[in-house]
C-alpha positions as YAML, in Angstrom:
chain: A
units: angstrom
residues:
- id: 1
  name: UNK
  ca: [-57.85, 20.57, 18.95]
- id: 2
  name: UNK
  ca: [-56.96, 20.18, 22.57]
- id: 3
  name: UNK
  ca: [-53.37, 21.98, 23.01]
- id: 4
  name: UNK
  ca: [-52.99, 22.79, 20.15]
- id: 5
  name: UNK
  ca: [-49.46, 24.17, 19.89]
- id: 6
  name: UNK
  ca: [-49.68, 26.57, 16.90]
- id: 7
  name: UNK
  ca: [-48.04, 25.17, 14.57]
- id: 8
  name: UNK
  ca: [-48.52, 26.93, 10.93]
- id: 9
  name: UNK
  ca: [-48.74, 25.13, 7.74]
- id: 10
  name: UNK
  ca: [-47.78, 26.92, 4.41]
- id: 11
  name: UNK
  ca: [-49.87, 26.66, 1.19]
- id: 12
  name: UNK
  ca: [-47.33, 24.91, -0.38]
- id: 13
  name: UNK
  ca: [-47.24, 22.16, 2.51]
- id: 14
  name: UNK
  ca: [-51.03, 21.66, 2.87]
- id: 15
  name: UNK
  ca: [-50.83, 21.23, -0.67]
- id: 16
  name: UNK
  ca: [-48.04, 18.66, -1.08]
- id: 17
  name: UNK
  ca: [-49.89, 16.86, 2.36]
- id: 18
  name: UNK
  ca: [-53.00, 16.69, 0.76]
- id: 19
  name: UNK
  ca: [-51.70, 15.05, -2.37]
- id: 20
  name: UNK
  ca: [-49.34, 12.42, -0.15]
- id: 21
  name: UNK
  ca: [-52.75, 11.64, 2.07]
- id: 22
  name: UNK
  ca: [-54.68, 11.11, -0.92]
- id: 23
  name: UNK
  ca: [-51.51, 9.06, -2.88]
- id: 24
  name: UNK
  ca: [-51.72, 6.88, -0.15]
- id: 25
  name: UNK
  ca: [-54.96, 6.51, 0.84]
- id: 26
  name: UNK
  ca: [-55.74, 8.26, 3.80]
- id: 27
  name: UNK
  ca: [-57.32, 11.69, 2.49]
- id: 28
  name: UNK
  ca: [-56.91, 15.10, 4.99]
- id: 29
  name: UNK
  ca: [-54.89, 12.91, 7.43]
- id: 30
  name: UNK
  ca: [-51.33, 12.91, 8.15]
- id: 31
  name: UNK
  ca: [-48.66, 12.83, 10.86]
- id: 32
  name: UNK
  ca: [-45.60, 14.69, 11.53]
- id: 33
  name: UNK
  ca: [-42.93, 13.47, 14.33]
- id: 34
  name: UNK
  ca: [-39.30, 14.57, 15.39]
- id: 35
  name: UNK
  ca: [-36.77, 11.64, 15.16]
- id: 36
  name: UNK
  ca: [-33.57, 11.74, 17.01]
- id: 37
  name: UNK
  ca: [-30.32, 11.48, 14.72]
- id: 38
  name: UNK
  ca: [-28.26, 8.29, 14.48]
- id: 39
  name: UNK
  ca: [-25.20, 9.69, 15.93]
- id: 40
  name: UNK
  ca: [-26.28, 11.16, 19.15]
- id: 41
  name: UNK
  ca: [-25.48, 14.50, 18.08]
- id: 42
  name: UNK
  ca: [-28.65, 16.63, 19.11]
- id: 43
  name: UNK
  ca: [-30.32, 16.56, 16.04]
- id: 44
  name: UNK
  ca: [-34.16, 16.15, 15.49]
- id: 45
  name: UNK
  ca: [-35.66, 15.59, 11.90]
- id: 46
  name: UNK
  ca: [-39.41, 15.73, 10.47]
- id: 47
  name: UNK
  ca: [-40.60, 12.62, 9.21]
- id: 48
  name: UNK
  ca: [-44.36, 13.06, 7.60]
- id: 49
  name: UNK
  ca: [-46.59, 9.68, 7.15]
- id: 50
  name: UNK
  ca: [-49.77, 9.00, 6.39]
- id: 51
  name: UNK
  ca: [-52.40, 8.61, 8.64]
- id: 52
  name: UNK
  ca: [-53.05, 9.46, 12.60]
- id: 53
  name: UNK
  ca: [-50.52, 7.19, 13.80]
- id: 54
  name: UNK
  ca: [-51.98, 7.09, 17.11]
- id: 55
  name: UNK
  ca: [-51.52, 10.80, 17.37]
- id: 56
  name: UNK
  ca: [-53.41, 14.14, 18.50]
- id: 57
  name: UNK
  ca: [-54.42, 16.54, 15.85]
- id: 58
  name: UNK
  ca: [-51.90, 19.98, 16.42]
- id: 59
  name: UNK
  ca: [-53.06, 21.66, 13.02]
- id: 60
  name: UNK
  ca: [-55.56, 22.29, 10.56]
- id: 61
  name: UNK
  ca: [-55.77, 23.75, 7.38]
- id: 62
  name: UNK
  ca: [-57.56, 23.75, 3.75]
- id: 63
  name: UNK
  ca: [-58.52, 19.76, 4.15]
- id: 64
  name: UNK
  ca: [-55.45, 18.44, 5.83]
- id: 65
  name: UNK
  ca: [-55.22, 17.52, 9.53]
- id: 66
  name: UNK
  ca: [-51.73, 17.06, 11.28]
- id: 67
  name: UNK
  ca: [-51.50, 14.57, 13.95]
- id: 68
  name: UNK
  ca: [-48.57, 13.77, 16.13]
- id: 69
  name: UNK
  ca: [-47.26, 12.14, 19.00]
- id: 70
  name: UNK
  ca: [-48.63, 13.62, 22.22]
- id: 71
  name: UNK
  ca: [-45.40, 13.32, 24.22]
- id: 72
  name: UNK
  ca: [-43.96, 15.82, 20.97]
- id: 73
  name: UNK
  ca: [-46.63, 19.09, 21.36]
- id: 74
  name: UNK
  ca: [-44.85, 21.11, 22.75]
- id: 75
  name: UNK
  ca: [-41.79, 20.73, 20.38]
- id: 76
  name: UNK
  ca: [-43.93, 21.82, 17.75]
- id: 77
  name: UNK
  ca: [-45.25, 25.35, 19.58]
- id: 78
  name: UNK
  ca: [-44.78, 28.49, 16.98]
- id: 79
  name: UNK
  ca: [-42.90, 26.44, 14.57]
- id: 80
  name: UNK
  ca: [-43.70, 26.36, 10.06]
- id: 81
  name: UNK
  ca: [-44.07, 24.01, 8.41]
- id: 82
  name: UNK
  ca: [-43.06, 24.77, 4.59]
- id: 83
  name: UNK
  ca: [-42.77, 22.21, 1.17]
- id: 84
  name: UNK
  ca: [-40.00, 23.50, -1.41]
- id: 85
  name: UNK
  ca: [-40.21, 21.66, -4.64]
- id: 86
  name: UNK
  ca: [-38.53, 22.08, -7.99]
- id: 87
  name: UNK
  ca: [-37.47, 19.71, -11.03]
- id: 88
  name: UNK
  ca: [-35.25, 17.85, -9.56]
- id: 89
  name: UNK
  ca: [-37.69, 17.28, -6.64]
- id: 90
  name: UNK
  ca: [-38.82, 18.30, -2.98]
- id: 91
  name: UNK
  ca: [-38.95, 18.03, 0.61]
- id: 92
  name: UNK
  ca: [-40.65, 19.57, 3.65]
- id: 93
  name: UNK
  ca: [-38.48, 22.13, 5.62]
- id: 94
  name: UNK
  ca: [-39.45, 22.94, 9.66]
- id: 95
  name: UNK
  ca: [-38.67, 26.80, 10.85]
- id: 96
  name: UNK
  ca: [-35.83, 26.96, 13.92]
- id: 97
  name: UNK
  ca: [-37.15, 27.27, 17.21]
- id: 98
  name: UNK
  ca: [-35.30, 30.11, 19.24]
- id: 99
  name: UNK
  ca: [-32.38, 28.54, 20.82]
- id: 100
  name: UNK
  ca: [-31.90, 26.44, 18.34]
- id: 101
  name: UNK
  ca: [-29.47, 25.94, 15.08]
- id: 102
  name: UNK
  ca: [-31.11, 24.68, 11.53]
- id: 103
  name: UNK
  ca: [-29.66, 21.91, 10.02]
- id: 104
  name: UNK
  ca: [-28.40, 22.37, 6.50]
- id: 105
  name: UNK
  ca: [-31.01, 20.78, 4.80]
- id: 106
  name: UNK
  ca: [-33.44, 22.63, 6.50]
- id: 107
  name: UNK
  ca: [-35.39, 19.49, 7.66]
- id: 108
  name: UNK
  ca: [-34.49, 19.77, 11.27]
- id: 109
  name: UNK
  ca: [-33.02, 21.64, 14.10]
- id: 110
  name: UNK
  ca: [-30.94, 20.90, 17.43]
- id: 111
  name: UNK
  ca: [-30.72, 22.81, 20.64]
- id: 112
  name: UNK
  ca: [-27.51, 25.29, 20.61]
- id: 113
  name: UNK
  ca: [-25.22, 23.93, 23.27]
- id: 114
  name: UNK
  ca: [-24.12, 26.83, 26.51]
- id: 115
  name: UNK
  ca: [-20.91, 27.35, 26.60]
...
C-alpha cells in the first residue's frame, strides 16, 4: 500500500466491513471518506461504501481492504477505526486526532479552534 497512513481497524470493524462488502456484493472491498458537515461548522464525518470508489487502499486486515480518496490520506494517519453494535443497532465510530474535538456520536471529529 503506497502511503499508507496507518490507520487501524478493530475486530469488530473488519468484521461488520466484511459482512457490508459481502451484503452488497463487493467481497474484502470497501471505502471510507470524511464528508464536510452541512452547516459549515468544522465538522468531518465517516461515511463507509462499498467498493474502491476510485480510491487508494490505506488498510488491510483479516479479508477487508479500505480504500479512500487520495486527496484524504493523510487525514486518516494514526486514527481507529471501531464498529459498536447492540439490539437496537450499530454504527462505525473514528478515534480523535490530536487537536481535535469528537463529535457526540462518535462518528466524526473537527479541528479545535485557537483562541
Amino acid at each position: 500500500m503506497e502511503n499508507a497512513p496507518g490507520l487501524t481497524i478493530s475486530a469488530t470493524a473488519v468484521a461488520e466491513l466484511n459482512r457490508q462488502a459481502a451484503f452488497t456484493g463487493t467481497p474484502g472491498i470497501m471505502h471510507i471518506d470524511l464528508l464536510d458537515d452541512k452547516y459549515g461548522d468544522g465538522w468531518k464525518f465517516i461515511r463507509i461504501r462499498p467498493g474502491k470508489n476510485e480510491g487508494v487502499p490505506i488498510a488491510r486486515a483479516d479479508g477487508i481492504t479500505l480504500y479512500a480518496c487520495r486527496d484524504q490520506i493523510i487525514l486518516f494517519q494514526g486514527l481507529t477505526l471501531n464498529y459498536f453494535g447492540d439490539l437496537s443497532g450499530g454504527g462505525f465510530l473514528i478515534s480523535t486526532p490530536k487537536g481535535s474535538e469528537p463529535s457526540p456520536c462518535g462518528s466524526g471529529f473537527r479541528k479545535l479552534s485557537k483562541v
